[in-house]
C-alpha positions in Angstrom: 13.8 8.9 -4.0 10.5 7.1 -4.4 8.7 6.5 -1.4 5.4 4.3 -0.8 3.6 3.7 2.7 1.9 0.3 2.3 2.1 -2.7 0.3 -0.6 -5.1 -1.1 -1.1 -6.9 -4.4 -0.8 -10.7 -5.8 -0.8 -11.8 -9.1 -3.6 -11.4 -11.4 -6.0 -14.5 -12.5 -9.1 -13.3 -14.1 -11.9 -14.7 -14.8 -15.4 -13.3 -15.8 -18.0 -16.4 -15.1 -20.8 -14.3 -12.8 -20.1 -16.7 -10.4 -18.3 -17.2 -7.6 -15.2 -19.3 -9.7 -12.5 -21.3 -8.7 -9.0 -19.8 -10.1 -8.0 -21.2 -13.3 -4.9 -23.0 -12.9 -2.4 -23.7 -16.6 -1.9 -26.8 -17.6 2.4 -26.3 -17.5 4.3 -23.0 -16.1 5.1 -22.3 -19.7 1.5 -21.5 -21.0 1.5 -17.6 -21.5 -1.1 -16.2 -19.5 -1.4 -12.5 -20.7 1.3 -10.7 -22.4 1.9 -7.4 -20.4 0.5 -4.0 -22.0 3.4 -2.4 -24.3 3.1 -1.0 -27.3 5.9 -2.4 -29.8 7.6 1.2 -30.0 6.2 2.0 -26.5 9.9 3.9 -24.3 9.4 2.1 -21.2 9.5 -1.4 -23.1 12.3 -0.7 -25.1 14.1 0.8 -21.6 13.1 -2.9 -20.0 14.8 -4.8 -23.2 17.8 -2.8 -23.2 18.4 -3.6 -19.2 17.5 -7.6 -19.6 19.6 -7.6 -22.7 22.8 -5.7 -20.1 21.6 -8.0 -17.3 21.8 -10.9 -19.6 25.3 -9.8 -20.7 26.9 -9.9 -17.2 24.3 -11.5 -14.9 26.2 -11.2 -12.1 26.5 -7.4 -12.1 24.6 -5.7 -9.5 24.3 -2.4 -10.7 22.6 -3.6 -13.8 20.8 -6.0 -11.8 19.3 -3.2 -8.9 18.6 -0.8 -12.0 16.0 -3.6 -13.9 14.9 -4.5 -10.3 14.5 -0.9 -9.4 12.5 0.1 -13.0 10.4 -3.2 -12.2 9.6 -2.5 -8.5 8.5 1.6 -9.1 5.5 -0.2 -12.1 4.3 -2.1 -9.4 3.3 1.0 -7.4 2.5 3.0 -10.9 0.6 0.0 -12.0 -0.6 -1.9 -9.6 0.1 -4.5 -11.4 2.1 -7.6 -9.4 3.3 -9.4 -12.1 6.3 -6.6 -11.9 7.5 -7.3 -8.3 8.2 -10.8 -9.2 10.1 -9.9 -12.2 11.9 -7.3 -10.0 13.0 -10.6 -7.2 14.1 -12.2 -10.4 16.7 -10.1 -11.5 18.1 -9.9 -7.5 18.2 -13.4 -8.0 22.0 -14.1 -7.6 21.9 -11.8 -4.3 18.6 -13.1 -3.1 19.4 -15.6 -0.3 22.5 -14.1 0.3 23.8 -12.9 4.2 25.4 -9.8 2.9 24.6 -8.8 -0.5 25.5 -5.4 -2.1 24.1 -1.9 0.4 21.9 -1.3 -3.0 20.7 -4.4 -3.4 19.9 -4.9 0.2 18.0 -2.2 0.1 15.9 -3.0 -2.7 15.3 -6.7 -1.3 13.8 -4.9 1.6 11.2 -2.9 0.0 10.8 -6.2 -1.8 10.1 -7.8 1.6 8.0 -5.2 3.4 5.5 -5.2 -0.1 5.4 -9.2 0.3 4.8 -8.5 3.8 8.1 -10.0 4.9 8.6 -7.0 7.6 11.2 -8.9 9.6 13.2 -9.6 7.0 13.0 -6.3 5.2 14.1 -4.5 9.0 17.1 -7.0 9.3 18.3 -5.8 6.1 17.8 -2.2 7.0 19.5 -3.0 10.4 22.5 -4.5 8.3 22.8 -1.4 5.9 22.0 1.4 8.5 24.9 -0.5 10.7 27.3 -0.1 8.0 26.0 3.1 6.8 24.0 5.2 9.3 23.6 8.1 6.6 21.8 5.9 4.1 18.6 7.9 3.5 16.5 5.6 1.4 17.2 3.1 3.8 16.1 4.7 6.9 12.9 6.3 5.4 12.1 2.6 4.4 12.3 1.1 7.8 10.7 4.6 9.6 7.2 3.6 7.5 8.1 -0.2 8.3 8.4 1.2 11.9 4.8 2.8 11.2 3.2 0.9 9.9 3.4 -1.7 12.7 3.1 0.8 15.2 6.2 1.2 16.9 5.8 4.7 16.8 9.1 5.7 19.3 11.3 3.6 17.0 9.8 5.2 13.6 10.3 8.7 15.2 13.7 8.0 16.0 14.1 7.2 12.1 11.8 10.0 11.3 14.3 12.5 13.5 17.2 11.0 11.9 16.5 11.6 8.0 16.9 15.3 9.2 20.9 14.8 8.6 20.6 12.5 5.8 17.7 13.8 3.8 15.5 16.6 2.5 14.2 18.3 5.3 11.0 17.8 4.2 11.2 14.0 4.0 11.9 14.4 7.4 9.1 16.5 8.7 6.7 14.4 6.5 8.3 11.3 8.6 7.5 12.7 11.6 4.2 14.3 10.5 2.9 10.6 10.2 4.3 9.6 13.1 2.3 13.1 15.0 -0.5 12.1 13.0 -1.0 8.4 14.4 -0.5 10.2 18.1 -2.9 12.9 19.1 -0.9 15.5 17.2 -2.7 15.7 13.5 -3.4 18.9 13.8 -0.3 20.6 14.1 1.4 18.0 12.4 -0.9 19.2 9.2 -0.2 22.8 10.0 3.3 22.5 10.6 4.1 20.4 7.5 2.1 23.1 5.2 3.7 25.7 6.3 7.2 23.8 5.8 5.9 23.1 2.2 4.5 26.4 1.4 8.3 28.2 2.3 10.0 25.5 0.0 11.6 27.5 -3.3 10.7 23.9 -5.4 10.3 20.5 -4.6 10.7 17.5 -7.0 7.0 16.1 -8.4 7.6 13.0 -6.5 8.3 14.2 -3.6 5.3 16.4 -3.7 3.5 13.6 -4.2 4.3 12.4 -1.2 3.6 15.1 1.1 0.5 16.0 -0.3 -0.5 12.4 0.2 0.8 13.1 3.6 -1.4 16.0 4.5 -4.2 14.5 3.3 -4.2 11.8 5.5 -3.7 14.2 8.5 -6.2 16.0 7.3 -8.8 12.7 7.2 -7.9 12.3 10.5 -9.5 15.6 11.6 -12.4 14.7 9.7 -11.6 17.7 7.3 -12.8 15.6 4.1 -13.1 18.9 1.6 -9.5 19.5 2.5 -8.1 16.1 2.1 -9.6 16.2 -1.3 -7.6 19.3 -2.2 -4.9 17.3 -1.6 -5.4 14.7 -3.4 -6.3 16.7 -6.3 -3.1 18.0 -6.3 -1.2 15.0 -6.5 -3.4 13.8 -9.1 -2.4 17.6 -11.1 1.2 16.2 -10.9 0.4 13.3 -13.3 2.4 10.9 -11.5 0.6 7.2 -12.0 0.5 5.9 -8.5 -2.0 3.0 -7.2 -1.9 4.9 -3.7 -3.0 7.9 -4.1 -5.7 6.4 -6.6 -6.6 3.9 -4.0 -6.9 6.8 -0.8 -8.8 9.2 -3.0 -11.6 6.6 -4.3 -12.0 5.8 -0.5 -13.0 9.2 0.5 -15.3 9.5 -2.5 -17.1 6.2 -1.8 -17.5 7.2 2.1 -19.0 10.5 0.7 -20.8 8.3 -1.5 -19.6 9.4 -4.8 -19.4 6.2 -6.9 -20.1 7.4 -10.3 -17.0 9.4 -9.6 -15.0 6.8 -8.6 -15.7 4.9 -11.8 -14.2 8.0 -13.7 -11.3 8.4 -11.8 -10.3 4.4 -11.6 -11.4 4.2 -15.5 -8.9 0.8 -16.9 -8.0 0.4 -13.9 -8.8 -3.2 -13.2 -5.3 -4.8 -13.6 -4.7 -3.5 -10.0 -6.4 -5.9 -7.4 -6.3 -3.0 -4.8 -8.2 -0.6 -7.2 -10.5 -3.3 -8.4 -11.9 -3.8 -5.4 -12.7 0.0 -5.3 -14.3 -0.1 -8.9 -16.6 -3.5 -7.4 -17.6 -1.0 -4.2 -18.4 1.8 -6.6 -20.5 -0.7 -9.4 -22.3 -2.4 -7.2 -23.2 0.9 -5.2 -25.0 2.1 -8.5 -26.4 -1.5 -8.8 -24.5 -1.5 -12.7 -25.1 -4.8 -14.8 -21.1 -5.6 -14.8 -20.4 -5.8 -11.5 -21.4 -9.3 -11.0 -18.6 -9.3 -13.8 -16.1 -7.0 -11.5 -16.8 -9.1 -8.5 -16.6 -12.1 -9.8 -13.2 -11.2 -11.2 -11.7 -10.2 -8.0 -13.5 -12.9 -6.5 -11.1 -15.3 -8.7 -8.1 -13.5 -8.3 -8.2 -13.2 -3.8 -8.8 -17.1 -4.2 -5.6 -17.7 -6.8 -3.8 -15.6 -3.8 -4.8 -18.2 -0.8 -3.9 -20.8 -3.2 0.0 -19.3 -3.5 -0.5 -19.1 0.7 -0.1 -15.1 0.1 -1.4 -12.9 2.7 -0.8 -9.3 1.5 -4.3 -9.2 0.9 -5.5 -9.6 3.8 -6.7 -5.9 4.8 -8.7 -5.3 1.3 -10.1 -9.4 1.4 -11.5 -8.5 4.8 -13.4 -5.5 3.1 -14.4 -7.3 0.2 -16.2 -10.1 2.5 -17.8 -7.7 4.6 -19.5 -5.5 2.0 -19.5 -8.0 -0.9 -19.7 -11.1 0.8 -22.1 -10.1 3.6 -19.8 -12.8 5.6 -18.5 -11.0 8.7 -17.0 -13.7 10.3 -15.0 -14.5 7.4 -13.9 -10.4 7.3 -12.9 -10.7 10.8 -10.7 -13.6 10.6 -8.7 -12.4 8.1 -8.7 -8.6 9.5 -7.3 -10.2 12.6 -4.6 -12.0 10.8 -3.7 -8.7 9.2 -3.3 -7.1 12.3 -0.8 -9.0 13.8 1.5 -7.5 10.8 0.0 -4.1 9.8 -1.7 -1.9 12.0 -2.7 1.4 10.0 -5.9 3.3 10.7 -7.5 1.1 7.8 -6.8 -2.3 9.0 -8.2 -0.8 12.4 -11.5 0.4 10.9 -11.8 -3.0 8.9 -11.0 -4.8 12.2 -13.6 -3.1 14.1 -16.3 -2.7 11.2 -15.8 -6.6 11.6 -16.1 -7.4 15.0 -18.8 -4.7 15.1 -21.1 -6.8 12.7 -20.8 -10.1 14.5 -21.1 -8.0 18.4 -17.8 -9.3 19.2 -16.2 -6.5 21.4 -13.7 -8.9 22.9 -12.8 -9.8 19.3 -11.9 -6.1 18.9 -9.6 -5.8 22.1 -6.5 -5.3 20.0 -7.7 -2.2 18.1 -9.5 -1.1 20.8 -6.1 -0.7 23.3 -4.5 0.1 20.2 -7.0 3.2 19.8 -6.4 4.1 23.5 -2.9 3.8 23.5 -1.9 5.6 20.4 -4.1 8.8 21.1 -5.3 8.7 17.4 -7.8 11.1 16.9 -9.9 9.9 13.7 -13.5 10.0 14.3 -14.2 6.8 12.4 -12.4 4.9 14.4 -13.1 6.7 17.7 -17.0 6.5 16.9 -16.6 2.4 15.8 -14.7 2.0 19.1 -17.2 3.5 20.8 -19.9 1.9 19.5 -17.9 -1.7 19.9 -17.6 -0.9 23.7 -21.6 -0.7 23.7 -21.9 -3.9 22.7 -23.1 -6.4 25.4 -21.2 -9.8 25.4 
């Protein structure tokens, strides 16, 4: 079971001009862009051609069809590349709009929703499959993170306690681990999960992935950088591609100001917007001659995304125009947009880095009862809160 804890992402328009540029827009929706990067003996291509080839056999067969879908959506995460999530909706196409599709395919429409940021949708199909089949694991890890990640922790521990007779154990206790994790209980979250981990006989790669990813951000949220990193490292040993994990370790290396590091572990990397972004923070840090080139490229592609009206990128946008941009109200408007639909401890600290800038406590009064309510104990966003409360109106 593959499991991922966020979405972003939009489709990929690049242009190099060292300018701000407007998007370039093709002259007919036939015009090949880019072609995508295969090899012409390269397994993964061949496995794609022999499922379109099925799918185009018997179109209407949803097994084939949730298979391509399924290959499709996991690239995306690999990847980062966004191109594959609309090939993915493509091949659901014949179930896309329908009330009652298929338990697999409904399943895989809602991950497709919750990484377009569609969470509604993507928790009425869980509701609809969980009500028919309350055992359905993959479902009910889905809408525990959905849960989450919007902050309705009670309902995600509910999930969370639920996977415990549907799922791996450990699934479970990494569910609930988050949930601890987001409420004043990091710390014995992180020590309980270890010690669950450490007693495991063997654990699949991906799912080890996971919960190390999972202890390293309990372990960021007791400010235990050199131990997160650990973590991290150890997902990376597995040698699973995932934009995630890429993504949460450049982070902590940038905030211990580590840049040249960055551009060594995010090395061709630039096809992924979300890791992009990282690679602009870490050139520009070390004042590089290309990243006028970097910046101007992710510049392009955030604008192509307001043009399709998408607003997954609302979270790393608001970062890119508060350190790249120097334009804090600009950061803040879209930071507060995101929050009405994600509210993880990075869209906080964006939020309040924001409202911080432009001295706009009242701005910040989401976060900030957000930060009281939950019992969250990272220091970042304890010490910005803090800070935000000292501000005179």
């Amino acid at each position: 079971m593959r499991i991922r804890s966020i979405a972003i992402l939009a489709l990929s328009v690049i242009c190099l001009a060292n300018v701000i540029a407007a998007p370039y827009v093709p002259e007919s929706d036939g015009k090949v862009l880019e072609r995508l990067p295969f090899k012409p003996n390269d397994p993964i291509a061949r496995e794609l051609a022999d499922l379109r080839a099925a799918l185009k056999r018997n179109p209407q067969d949803p097994a084939v069809a949730v298979k391509l879908a399924s290959r499709y959506y996991e690239m995306v995460s690999q990847e980062g590349d966004p191109r594959y999530l609309g090939y993915a909706q493509a091949a659901l196409g014949p179930w896309w709009d329908m009330a009652a599709p298929p338990t697999e395919v409904q399943v895989l429409r809602a991950s497709l929703r919750q990484f377009l940021h569609d969470f509604a949708g993507a928790v009425n199909d869980l509701d609809a499959v969980l009500q028919r089949e309350p055992q359905h694991s993959q479902a009910r890890v889905l809408r525990a993170i959905i849960h989450i990640v919007q902050a309705r922790y009670p309902l995600g521990m509910v999930d969370c306690k639920a996977l415990r007779q549907s799922a791996d154990p450990l699934i479970a206790q990494g569910c609930e681990a988050m949930v601890d994790g987001l409420t004043g209980k990091a710390a014995d979250a992180y020590a309980a999960l270890a010690a669950a981990i450490t007693k495991a006989p063997s654990i699949d790669p991906e799912k080890r992935l996971w919960l190390e990813l999972r202890l390293a951000e309990l372990a960021e949220r007791q400010g235990r950088g050199d131990v997160a990193e650990t973590h991290f490292k150890r997902a990376l040993a597995l040698g699973i591609p995932d934009t995630f994990l890429l993504a949460a370790y450049a982070d902590l290396l940038l905030e211990q100001n580590r840049p040249v590091e960055v551009l060594g572990l995010l090395k061709n990397s630039s096809r992924s917007d979300v890791l992009l972004l990282r690679l602009v923070f870490a050139e520009r840090m070390l004042q590089r001659p290309t990243a006028n080139e970097l910046t101007s490229a992710l510049a392009a592609r955030y604008a192509a995304a307001q043009m399709r009206g998408e607003t997954v990128h609302q979270q790393e946008e608001a970062r890119f125009a508060l350190r790249v941009e120097n334009n804090p109200k600009k950061a803040l408007a879209l930071a507060t947009e995101n929050w009405k639909v994600q509210r993880e401890p990075r869209d906080a600290e964006i939020f309040l880095q924001s409202a911080l800038a432009l001295k706009d406590a009242a701005a910040a009064k989401p976060v900030l009862n957000w930060l009281e309510e939950s019992g969250i104990e990272d220091q970042r966003l304890i010490k910005l809160g803090q800070q935000l409360r000292g501000v005179r109106p």
